[in-house]
N, C-alpha and C positions, 0 to 999 in steps of 0.2 A: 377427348377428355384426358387430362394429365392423370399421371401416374399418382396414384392416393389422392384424387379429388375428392374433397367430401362437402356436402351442401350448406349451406344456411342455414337450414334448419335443423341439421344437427351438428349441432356444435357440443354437445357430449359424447359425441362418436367420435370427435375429430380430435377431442380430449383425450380419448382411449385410445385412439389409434397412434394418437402422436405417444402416445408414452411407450405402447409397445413396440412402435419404431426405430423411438428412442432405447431402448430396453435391447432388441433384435441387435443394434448397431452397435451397441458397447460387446454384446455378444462376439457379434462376426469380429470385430478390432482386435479382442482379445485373444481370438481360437486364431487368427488367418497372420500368415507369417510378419513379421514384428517390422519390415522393410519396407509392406507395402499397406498402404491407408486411404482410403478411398476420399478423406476430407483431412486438411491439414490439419495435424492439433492445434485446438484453442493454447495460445501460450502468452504471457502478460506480451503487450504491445510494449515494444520499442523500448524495453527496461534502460539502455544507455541516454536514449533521448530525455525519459522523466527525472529518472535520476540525476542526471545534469542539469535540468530545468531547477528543480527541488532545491537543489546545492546553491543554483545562482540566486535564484529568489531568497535564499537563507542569509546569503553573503550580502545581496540585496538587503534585505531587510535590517542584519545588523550593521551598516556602518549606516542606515538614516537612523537606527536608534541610540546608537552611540554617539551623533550628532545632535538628537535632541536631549540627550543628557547631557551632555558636556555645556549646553546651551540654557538648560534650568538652571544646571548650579549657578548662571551669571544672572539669570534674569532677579530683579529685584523681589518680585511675586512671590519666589521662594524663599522662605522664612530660614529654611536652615540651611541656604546653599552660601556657595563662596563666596556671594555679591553681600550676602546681609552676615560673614563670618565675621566672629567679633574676639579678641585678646586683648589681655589687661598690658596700659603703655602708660607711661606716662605725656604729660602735655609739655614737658621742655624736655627733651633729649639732654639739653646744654647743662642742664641743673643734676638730671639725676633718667636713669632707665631704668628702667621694671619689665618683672614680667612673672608670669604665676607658675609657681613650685608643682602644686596639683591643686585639683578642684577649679570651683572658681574664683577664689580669691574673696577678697570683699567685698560685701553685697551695697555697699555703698562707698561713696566715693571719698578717698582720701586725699585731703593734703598736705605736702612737708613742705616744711620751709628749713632751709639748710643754714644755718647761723654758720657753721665753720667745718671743713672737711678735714678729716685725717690724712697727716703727713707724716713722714719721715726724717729724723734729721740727715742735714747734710752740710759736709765739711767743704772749703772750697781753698784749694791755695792762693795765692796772690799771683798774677801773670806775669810771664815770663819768656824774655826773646825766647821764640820757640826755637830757630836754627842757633843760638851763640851757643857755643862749648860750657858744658860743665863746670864747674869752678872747684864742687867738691860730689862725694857719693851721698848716700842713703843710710838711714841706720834705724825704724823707729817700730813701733808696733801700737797695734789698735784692740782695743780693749771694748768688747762689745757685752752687753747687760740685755737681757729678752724682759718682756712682762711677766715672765713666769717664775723669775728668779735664777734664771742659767747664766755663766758667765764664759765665755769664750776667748783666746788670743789669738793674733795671728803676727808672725815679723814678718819684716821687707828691709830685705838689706839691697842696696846696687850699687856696682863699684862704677868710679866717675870714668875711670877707665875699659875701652874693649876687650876682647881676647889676644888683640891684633896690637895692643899698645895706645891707638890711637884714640882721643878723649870722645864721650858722647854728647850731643847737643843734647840741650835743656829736653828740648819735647822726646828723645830717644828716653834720656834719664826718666820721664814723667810716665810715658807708655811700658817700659819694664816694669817701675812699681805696681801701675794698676793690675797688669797680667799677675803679679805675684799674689795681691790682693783677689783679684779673681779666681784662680787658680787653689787659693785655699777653700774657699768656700764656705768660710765663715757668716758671720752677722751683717755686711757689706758688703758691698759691690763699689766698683771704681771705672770711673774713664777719662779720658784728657778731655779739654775743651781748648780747643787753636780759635783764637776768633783775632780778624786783624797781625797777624802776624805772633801774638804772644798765647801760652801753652800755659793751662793750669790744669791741678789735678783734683776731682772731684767726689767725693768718697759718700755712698748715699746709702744707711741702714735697711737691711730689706724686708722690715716690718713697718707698718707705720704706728702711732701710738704712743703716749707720753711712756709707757714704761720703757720703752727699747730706745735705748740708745746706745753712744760709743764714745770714746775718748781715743786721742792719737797723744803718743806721748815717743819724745826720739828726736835725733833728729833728720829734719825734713829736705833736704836739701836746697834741692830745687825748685822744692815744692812748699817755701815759704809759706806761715800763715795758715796751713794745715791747721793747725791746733784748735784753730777757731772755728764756734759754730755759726752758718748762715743761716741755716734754718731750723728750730726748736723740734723736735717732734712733739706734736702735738692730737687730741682727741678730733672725733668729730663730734659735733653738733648738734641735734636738729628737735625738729616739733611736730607731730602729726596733729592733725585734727582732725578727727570722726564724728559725726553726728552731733558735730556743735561744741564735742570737746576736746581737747588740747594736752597733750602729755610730752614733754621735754624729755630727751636722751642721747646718751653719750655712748660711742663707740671708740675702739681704737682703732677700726677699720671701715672705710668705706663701704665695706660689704656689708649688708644689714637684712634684718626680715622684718617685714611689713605684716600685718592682717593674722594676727596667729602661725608666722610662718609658713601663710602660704600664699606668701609675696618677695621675692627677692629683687630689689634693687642696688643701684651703684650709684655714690654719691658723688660728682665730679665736681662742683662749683657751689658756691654760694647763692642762693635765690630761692623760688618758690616754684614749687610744679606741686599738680592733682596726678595723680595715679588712677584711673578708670579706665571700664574697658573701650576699646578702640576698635573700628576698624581693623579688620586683619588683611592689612596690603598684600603680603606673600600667599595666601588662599587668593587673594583674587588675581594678581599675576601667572599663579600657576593654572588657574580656570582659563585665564585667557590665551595662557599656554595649549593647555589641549584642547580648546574649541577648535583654534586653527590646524591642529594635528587633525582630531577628527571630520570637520571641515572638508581641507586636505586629503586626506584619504576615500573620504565620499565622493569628490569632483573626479578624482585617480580613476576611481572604479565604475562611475559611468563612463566615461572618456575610453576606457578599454573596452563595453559593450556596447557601444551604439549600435552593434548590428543586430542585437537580441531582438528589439523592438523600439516602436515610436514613441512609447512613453518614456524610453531609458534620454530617448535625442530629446524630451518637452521638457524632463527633469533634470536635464545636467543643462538648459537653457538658463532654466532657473535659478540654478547653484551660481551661472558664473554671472551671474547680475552682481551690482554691486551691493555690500549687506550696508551701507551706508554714504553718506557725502566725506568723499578724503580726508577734509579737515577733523569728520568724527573719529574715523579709523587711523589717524594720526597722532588722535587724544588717547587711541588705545595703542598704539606700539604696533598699527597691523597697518601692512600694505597690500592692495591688491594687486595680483600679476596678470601681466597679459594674458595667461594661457588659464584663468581663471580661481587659479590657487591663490593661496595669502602667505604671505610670511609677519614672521614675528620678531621685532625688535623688544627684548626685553630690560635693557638698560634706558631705551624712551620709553618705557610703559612705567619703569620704576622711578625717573624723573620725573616724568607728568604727575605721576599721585604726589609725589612730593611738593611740587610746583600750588596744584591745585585739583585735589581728593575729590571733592563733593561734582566739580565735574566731571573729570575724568570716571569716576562711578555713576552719573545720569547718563555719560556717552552709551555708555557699555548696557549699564541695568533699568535702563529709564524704558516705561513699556513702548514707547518708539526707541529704545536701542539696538545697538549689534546683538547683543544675547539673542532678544527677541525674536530679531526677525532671520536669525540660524537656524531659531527653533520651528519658524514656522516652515520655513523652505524643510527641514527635517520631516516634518509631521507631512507636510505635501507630498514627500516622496513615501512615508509610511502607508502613504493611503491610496494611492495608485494603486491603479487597476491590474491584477496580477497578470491576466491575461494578454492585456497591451505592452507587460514589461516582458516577455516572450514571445510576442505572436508572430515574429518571424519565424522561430524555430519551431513551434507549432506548425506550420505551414509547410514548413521542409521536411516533418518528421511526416507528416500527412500524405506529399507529393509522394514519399518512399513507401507507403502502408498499403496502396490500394489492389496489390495484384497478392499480397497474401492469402490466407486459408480465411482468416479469421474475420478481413474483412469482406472478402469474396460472399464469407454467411451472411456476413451484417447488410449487404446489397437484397437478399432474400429477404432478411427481418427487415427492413424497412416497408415491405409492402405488406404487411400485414403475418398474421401467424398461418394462415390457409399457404402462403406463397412458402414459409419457413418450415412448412411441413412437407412440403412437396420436397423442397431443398432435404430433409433429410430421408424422405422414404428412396428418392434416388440416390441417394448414396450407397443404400443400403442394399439398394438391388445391381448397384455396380460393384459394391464387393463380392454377392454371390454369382455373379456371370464373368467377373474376370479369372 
C-alpha cells in the first residue's frame, strides 16, 4: 500500500488529509534549514522564454496593424481616409490657384472669369551692341509714386570710363546701372536683357496696380528710350459667380480672397476656372508613401523570424505575393522586389495622377485594388493563430522544462489527485527522516 493511500470511498479523508499534509509541509520547509527542500519550489516557468514570446507576438501584432491602417486610409470604402481626402483647387492651374485660408471654404461652387490680371509698369531701353564701347556715361534718376501716396527717388550715375582708363561696353555700362537701381532698393527693380547679341535695360515697378508707378527722367546713356513706358501698370479684373449670381471686381494685385476670405487665390492669365474642392493628390501620395513603408517593414520582420514558427514562413508567403498586376503597381509609383519588398517612386506616382487621376485612384482604391488587398494580407496575419506564430519555441522552452521541481509535480497531478497526494505526503516524510 503506498504511503498515504486513501480509498474511494473516502474522498473527504483524502481532502483532510491532503490539507494537513499540505499544512505539515509548509511547516517542515519553514523550520528545516533554508538549503535544503525536499521539493523544488513552485517558481513561474521559464519567465525569459514567455516574456520573449509576449514581446514577439506584440511586435508581431503591431506591424500587421500598422499595415492595415496605412491600408484603410487608401482603400476607397473609407470615407474619411486619404483615398476619398478632399482640398479646395481650382479647375485651370493656368488661369488662377486656390486654396483655403481656414475652414471649408465655399459650400458651393465658384467661378471666375479673369477679364484682365494686374501688372506692373515697365520701362524698357531700346537695344544696343552689347560688346561695342560706350560712347558716353549715365546720369538720370527714377521717380517712383506707390498707391498709397508715398513718393520715392533714386540716381544712377556711371561713368563711360573704368577705374583703369579703359572704356566700358554697352552691356558693362547697362548691368552697373541696374546694380545701382537694385542696390537702392527703392519702387524698382532693374535687369539687362542680351537677346541676339544686343543689351537693353529693363526697369520693372515692384508693386503692381494702376496707382504705382514711376518716371525716369536723365540722361540715359546707353540705355536709350528708357523714358518710355512698355507696359502701363494696370488693375485686375475679374467676375465671380455663386449660386447663379455674378459680382464684378477690381484689384491692384493678383492676390485676392474669395468666399468671405476664406479662399485665397492667385490670378495668373486671362480665362475662366471653377474653384471647388478636389481631390487631395498629396494625402494620397503620402498614403501611398507609408503603405509601402509599413508594408516593407512587415515582410523585414517575418523574414527575421522564420524560425519562431510555420505560421510566421505561411505569412510572410503571403506578403511576398504580388499585391497586384505590374501594369497597376506602375499606375501607383510601386515596384515590386525580388526579395519581396516594394519601393516607391514618388515623382511617377505624382505624374500618373496628373496624366490620369480617376485611374490612377481606381488602381490604388478601387475594392479590387492595392489598398485592398494590403489590407487583407494585414488582417490574415492579425488573425493567426498565436500559438503556430511560436510553436517552435514553445517546443524548445518545453524540451528544457521537464526534469524541473515543478514539472516533476505536474507528472504526479496528471494522474489524478490520489497520485498528487501521495507525491506530497512523501515529500513530507523525506524531510523528516533526512
Amino acid at each position: 500500500m503506498a504511503v498515504g493511500r486513501i480509498g474511494s470511498s473516502m474522498s473527504s479523508y483524502m481532502n483532510y488529509t491532503s490539507s494537513i499534509n499540505q499544512l505539515r509541509l509548509q511547516q517542515a520547509l519553514n523550520n528545516y534549514h533554508s538549503n535544503r527542500q525536499a521539493v523544488t519550489p513552485v517558481q513561474r516557468v521559464n519567465r525569459t522564454y514567455k516574456d520573449a514570446s509576449l514581446n514577439f507576438l506584440k511586435n508581431y501584432n503591431t506591424k500587421m496593424t500598422d499595415l492595415m491602417q496605412s491600408a484603410n486610409s487608401l482603400r476607397g470604402s473609407n470615407s474619411s481616409g486619404a483615398a476619398n481626402a478632399k482640398k479646395l483647387g481650382s479647375s485651370d492651374n493656368s488661369v488662377l490657384t486656390a486654396k483655403e485660408r481656414f475652414g471649408r471654404g465655399s459650400a458651393q461652387k465658384l467661378s471666375v472669369n479673369v477679364t484682365q490680371v494686374a501688372k506692373a509698369q515697365m520701362n524698357q531701353s531700346v537695344g544696343v551692341n552689347a560688346k561695342a564701347k560706350a560712347s558716353s556715361g549715365m546720369n538720370f534718376s527714377i521717380r517712383s509714386k506707390s498707391a498709397s501716396g508715398g513718393v520715392s527717388n533714386l540716381f544712377v550715375q556711371v561713368d563711360a570710363r573704368k577705374k583703369n582708363g579703359g572704356l566700358r561696353t554697352n552691356q558693362e555700362m547697362l548691368e552697373e546701372a541696374a546694380s545701382q537701381i537694385n542696390r537702392a532698393k527703392g519702387g524698382v527693380q532693374a535687369n539687362v536683357v542680351v537677346k541676339d547679341g544686343e543689351a537693353s535695360l529693363q526697369i520693372t515697378g515692384k508693386q503692381t496696380g494702376e496707382g504705382n508707378t514711376f518716371q525716369v527722367n536723365g540722361d540715359t546713356g546707353a540705355a536709350g528710350g528708357l523714358h518710355e513706358t512698355a507696359q502701363e501698370a494696370q488693375n485686375a479684373k475679374y467676375t465671380v459667380t455663386e449660386n447663379g449670381t455674378s459680382r464684378n471686381y477690381v484689384s491692384s494685385t493678383n492676390e485676392i480672397s474669395l468666399g468671405m476670405g476664406s479662399i485665397q487665390a492667385t490670378l495668373k492669365k486671362e480665362g475662366q476656372a471653377n474653384i471647388e474642392p478636389q481631390a487631395d493628390k498629396e494625402s494620397l501620395i503620402s498614403g501611398v508613401e507609408d503603405l509601402v513603408s509599413n508594408y516593407n517593414k512587415a515582410v523585414e520582420f517575418l523574414k527575421s523570424n522564420t524560425d519562431k514558427g510555420s505560421e510566421i514562413s505561411r505569412q510572410l508567403r503571403n506578403m511576398t505575393r504580388s499585391l497586384g498586376s505590374q501594369q497597376s503597381l506602375e499606375m501607383a509609383g510601386i515596384t515590386a522586389n525580388k526579395d519581396g519588398t516594394l519601393s516607391f517612386d514618388k515623382e511617377k506616382l505624382t505624374e500618373n495622377l496628373r496624366r490620369d487621376p480617376k485611374l490612377v485612384q481606381d488602381v490604388i482604391s478601387d475594392r479590387n485594388g492595392i489598398a485592398q488587398a494590403a489590407f487583407d494580407r494585414g488582417s490574415a496575419g492579425a488573425r493567426a493563430n498565436s500559438a503556430g506564430l511560436v510553436q517552435s519555441s514553445v517546443r524548445q522552452a518545453e524540451s528544457s522544462q521537464g526534469t524541473d521541481g515543478y514539472h516533476f509535480m505536474n507528472t504526479f497531478s496528471k494522474s489524478g489527485a490520489y497520485n498528487l497526494n501521495n507525491y506530497m505526503a512523501l515529500g513530507l516524510m523525506m524531510d523528516y527522516f533526512v
